[in-house]
N, C-alpha and C positions, 0 to 999 in steps of 0.2 A: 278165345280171347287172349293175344300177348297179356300176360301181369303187368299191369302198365297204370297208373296214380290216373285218373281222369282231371285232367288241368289243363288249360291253356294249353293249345298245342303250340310249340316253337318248333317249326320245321326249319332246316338248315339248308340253305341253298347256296352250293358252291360255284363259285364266277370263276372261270377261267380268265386268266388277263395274261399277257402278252409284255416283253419288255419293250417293245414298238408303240405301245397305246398312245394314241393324240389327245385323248382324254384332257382337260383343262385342270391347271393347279384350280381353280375354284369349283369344280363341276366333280375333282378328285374330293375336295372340301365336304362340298355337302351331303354326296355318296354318302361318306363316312359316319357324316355325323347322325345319318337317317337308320343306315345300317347298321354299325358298328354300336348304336348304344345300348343294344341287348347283350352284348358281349360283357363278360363278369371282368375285370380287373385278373391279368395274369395267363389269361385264356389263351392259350396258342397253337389251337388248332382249329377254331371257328372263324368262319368270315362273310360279310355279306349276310350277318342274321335278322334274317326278317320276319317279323308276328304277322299273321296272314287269318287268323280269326281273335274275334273278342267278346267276350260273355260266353255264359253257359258251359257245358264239358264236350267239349272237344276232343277225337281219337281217331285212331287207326286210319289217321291217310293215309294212300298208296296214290303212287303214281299213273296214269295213261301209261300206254306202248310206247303213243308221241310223247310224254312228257309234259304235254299241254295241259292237262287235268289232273283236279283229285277228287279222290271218291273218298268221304269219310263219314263218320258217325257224331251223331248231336244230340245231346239233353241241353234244351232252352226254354226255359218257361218264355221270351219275348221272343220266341216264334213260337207260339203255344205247344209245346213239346214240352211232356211228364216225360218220357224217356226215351232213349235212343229212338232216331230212323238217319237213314242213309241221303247224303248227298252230295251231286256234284258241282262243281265250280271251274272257273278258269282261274289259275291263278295266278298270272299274269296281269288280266285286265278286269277280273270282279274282286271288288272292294268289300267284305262280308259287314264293313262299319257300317255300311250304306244300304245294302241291299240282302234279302234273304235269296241263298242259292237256289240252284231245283231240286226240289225234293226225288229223290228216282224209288223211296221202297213206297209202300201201301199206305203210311201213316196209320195204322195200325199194330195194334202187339208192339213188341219190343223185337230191334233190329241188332246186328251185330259183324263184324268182320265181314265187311264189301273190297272188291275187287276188282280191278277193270278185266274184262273177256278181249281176244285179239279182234283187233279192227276199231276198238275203243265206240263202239258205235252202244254196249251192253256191259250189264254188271253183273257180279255172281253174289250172294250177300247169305246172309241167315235170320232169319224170323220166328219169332209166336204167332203170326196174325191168322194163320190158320185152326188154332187152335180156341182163340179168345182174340177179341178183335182192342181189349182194353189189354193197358200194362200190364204183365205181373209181378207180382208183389216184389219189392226189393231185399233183400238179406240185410240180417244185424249185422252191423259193423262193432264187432266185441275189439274196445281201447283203440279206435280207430283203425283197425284193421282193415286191406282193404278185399273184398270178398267179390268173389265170381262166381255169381249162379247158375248152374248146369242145369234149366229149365229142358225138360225133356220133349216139351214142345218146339223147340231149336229145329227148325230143316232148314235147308238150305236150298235157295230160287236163281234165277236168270232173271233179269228187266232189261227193258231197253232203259233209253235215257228220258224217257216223259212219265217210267215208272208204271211201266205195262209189264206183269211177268209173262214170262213168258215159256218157262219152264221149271218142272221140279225135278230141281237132282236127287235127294233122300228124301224115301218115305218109308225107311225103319222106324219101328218104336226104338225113343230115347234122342238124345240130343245129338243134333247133329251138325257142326258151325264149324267158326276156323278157317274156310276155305283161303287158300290162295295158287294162283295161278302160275303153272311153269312159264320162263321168261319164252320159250319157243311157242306154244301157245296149245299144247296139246295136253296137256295133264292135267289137274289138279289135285292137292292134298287136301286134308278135313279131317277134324278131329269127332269120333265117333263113339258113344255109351254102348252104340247096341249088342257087345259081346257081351256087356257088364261093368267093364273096365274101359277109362278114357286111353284109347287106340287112335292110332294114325292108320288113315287110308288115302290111298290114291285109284285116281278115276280119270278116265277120258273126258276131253271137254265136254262131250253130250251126255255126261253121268253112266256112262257103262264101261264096261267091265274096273268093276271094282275090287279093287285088293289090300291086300290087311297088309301092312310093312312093321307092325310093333307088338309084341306079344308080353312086357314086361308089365308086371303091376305097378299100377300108380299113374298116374295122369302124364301122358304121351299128346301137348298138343300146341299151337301157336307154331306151326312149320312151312319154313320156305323154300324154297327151290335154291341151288347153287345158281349161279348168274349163266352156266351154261346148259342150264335146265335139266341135267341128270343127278 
C-alpha cells in the first residue's frame, strides 16, 4: 500500500491545449469555472482539476494501457462496503454521483493495490478473501495516526472485468500485495513478508520466475516501474 491518507481522491488530469484553439470565450468561461474551482488560490502547477468520486474512501487509482479506465479501491458504507474491494469505471463518461461502478474483486475479505494487466481486458489486485470471507479487523490509529496492516492473509489474484479470478500469483505464507505492472506489460513488482522482512519482488506476468531485488531491513514496498519499464 503507497502511505497515502484515505480521502476523497482528487486525481489531476492534464488537457493539453494548443494556441490555435477555437474554443469559445464562453465555452473557455464555464471550462473554468467547473474545473478550475478545486484549484487552491496560488496553485501554479495544476489545471483542469476534476473530483471524479464522492463519499466513502477512495484510493489507489491507476490508470488503463488505453487510458480509458481506472481500477481503484473503495470503503463505502452506501454501497454496503465495511472495507475495501476493487473497482472499475470509465472515467470519461461514468458519473460515480449517479451510479455505483463494477465491482471486478470477490466482495469478500479485504482488497488492496489493483492494477490493470496488458490488453486492459483483467486486473492483478490483493486480497484476504481466501482466507476469511468477512473483513479483518482494522488497526488502532494511536493520535490519528494513519496505520497499514500487513494482514498475512494478502495474496495477490488476476480477474477479468466482471470479477472472475482467474489466477493465483502468491501462495507463500505471509503477505503478499503491492502489485503493479511494468508499462511494457511483462513484469510485475510486489511487496512480500515471506523472507521475514517487507522485500520487493519481481515476477513475470503469469507469476513465475520470481526474484528477490531487496535485501535491506525495514519495509521495501509501494514500487513502480520507470515509464520505460526497466
Amino acid at each position: 500500500m503507497r502511505h497515502t491518507l484515505y480521502t476523497l481522491i482528487f486525481l489531476t488530469l492534464f488537457a493539453c491545449q494548443t494556441s490555435n484553439s477555437k474554443e469559445t470565450k464562453e465555452e473557455k468561461t464555464e471550462t473554468t469555472t467547473t474545473l478550475d474551482s478545486l484549484i487552491k488560490p496560488g496553485e501554479k502547477h495544476f489545471k483542469n482539476l476534476t473530483q471524479l468520486s464522492f463519499g466513502g474512501d477512495n484510493a489507489e487509482a491507476y490508470w488503463s494501457f488505453d487510458d480509458s479506465k481506472l481500477v481503484f479501491q473503495v470503503t463505502n458504507p452506501d454501497w454496503d462496503l465495511s472495507c475495501d474491494q476493487i473497482y472499475v469505471f470509465d472515467w470519461m463518461n461514468d458519473d460515480l454521483k449517479e451510479q455505483i461502478p463494477q465491482m471486478v474483486s470477490t466482495g469478500y475479505g479485504r482488497t488492496t493495490c489493483s492494477y490493470f494487466l496488458p490488453g486492459d481486458t483483467s486486473i492483478i489486485y490483493a486480497s484476504t478473501h481466501l482466507a476469511d470471507s468477512a473483513c479483518p479487523p482494522s488497526p488502532e490509529r494511536t493520535n490519528g495516526k494513519y496505520v497499514w496492516p500487513i494482514y498475512e492473509s494478502f495474496d495477490i489474484f488476476t480477474a477479468d472485468l466482471n470479477g472472475n479470478i482467474l489466477t493465483q500469483i502468491t501462495k507463500e505464507p505471509g503477505y503478499d500485495a503491492e502489485a503493479t505492472v511494468s508499462p511494457k506489460g511483462d513484469k510485475i513488482v510486489f511487496t512480500s513478508m515471506r523472507t521475514g522482512d517487507l522485500e520487493l519482488f519481481t515476477c513475470n506476468i503469469d507469476g513465475s520466475d520470481v526474484k528477490q531485488i531487496t535485501t535491506e531491513l525495514g519495509y521495501d514496498g509501494g514500487a513502480f516501474f520507470s515509464p520505460d519499464g526497466t
